[in-house]
C-alpha positions as CSV (number, residue, x, y, z in Angstrom):
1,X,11.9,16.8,37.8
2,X,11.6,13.5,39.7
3,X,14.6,11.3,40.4
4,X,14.1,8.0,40.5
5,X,14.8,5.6,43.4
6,X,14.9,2.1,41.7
7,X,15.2,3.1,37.6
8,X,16.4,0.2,36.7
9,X,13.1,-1.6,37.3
10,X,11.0,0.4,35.8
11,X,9.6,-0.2,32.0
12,X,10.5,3.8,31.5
13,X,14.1,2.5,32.2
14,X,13.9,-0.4,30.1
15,X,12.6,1.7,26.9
16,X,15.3,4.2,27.6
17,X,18.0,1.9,27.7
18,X,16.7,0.0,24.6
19,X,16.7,3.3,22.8
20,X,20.3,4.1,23.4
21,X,21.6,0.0,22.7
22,X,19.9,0.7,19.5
23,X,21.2,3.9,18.4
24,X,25.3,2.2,19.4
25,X,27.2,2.2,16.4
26,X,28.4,-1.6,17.7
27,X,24.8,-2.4,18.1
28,X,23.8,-5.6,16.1
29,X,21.3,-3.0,14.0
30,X,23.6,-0.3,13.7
31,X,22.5,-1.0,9.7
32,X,19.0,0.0,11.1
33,X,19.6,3.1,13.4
34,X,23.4,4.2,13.4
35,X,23.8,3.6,9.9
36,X,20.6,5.9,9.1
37,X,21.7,8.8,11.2
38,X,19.2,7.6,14.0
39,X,20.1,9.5,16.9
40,X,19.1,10.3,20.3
41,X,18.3,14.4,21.6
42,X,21.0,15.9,24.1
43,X,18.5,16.1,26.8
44,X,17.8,12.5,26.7
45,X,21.1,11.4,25.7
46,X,22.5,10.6,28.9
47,X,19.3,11.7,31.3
48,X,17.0,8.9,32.2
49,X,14.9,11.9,34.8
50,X,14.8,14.1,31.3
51,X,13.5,11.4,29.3
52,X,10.5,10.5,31.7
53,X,10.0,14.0,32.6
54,X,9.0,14.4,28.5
55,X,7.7,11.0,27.8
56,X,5.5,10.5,31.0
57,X,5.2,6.8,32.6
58,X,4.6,3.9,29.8
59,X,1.3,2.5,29.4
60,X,0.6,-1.0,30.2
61,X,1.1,-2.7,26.8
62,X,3.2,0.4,24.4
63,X,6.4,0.6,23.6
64,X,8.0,3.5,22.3
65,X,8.0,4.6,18.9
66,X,9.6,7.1,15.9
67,X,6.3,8.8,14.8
68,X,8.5,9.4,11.6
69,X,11.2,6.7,10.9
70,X,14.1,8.8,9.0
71,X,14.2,11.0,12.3
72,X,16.0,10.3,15.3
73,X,14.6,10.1,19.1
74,X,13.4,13.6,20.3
75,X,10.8,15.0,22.5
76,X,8.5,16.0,19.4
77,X,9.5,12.9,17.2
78,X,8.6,9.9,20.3
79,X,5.0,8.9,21.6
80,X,4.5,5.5,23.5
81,X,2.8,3.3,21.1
82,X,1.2,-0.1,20.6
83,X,2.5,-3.5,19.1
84,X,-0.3,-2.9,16.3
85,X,0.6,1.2,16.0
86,X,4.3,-0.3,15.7
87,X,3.6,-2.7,12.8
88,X,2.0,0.2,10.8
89,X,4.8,2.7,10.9
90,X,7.5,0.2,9.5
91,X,9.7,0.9,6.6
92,X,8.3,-2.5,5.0
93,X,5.0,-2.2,5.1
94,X,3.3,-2.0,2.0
95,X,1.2,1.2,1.4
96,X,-1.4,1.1,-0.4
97,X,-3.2,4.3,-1.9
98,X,-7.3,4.3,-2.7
99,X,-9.2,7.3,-3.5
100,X,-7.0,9.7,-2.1
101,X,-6.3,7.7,1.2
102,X,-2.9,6.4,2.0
103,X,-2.6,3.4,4.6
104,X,-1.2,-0.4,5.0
105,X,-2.7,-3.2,4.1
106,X,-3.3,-3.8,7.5
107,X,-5.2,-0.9,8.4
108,X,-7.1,-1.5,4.8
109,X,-8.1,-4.8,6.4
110,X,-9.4,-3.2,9.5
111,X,-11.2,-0.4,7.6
112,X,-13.1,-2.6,5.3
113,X,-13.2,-5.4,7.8
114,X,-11.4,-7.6,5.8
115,X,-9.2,-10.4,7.1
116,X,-5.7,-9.4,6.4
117,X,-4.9,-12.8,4.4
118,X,-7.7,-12.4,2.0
119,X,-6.7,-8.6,1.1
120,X,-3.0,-9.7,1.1
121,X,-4.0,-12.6,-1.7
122,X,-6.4,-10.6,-3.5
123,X,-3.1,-7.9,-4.0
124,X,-0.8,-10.5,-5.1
125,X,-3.3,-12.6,-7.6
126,X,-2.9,-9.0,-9.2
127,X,-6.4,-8.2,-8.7
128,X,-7.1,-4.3,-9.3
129,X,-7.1,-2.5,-6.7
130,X,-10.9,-1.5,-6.5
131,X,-11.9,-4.9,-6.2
132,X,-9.5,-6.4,-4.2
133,X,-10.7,-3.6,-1.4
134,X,-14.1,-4.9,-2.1
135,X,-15.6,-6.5,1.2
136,X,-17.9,-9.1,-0.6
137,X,-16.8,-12.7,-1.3
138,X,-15.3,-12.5,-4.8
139,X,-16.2,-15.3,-7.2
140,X,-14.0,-18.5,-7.3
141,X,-11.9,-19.1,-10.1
142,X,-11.3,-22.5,-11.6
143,X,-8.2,-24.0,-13.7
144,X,-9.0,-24.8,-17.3
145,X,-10.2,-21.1,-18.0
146,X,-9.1,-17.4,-19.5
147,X,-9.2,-16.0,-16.1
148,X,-7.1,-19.0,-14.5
149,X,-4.3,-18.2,-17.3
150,X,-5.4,-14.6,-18.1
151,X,-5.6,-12.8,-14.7
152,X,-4.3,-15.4,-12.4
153,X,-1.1,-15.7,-14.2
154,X,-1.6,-19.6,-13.7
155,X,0.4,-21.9,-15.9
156,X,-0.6,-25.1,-14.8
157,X,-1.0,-27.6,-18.0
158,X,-4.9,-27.4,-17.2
159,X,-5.3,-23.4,-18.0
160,X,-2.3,-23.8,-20.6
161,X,-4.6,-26.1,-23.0
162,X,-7.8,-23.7,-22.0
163,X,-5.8,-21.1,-23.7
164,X,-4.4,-22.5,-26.8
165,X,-7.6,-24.0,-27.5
166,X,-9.0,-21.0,-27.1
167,X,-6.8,-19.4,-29.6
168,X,-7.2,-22.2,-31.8
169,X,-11.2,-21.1,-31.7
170,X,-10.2,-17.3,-32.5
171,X,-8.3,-18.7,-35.8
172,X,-11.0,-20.6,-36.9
173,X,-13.7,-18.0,-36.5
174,X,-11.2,-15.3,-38.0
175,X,-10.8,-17.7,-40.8
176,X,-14.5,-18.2,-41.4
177,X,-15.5,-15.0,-41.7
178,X,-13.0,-14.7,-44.5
């Protein structure tokens, strides 16, 4: 195992150290790590040389990361890990699951090659879910009509007359034919 001359300079040391203020139970996210049970292994615990010797030497660009998030920081739980690989293993994320396949809406948007926006508005204008992962341009809808009040959920006073008067049209055919 290699000791290090100058640790304290060295990203390895920097993760490390991160890693343990984290897992303090007077760390300002205790709520996040402590809290949760989030510890660190023995071996790494208190041994910087331990830690490196399992990890290896950080790429340029990765931090390190919990491959699962309700475990604590371990030899087999711990790779070093990109911003982006970060962002998709958070508790937060919303997980979307499509024929079978389980993944975030951000790796849906890289998948389909969809801009992350688009996907992330076609989800929340309640669109189902097979044609929100659609990659083609959907059609734009307009206020004053069934789909603006209907599927959009809009209630502007424009889509609110659309749909009473197309009630009122129901009624009068319903009335006519008896």
């Amino acid at each position: 195992m290699r000791k290090w001359k100058h640790s304290s300079v060295s990203p390895e040391y920097n993760s490390w150290r991160a890693m343990r203020l984290r897992c303090g139970k007077t760390s300002h996210c205790a709520k996040n790590y402590a809290d949760r049970e989030i510890t660190i292994c023995a071996e790494w615990l208190n041994n910087f040389d331990q830690f490196v010797a399992d990890m290896g030497l950080r790429p340029r660009g990765a931090t390190l990361e919990r491959k699962n998030n309700d475990k604590g920081y371990s030899k087999d739980n711990c790779v070093w890990a990109t911003q982006k690989q970060q962002n998709n293993n958070q508790r937060r994320n919303r997980v979307i699951e499509f024929k079978g396949k389980k993944q975030t809406l951000s790796q849906w948007a890289d998948e389909l090659n969809i801009e992350f926006s688009t996907l992330w508005r076609r989800l929340n204008r309640n669109l189902p879910l097979e044609k929100a992962l659609t990659t083609g341009k959907l059609r734009a809808w307009k206020h004053g009509t069934r789909t603006g009040y209907e599927l959009h959920k809009c209630r502007c006073p424009d889509c609110k007359a659309a749909n009473t008067k197309r009630h009122q049209n129901l009624r009068t055919l319903n009335n006519e034919r008896l």
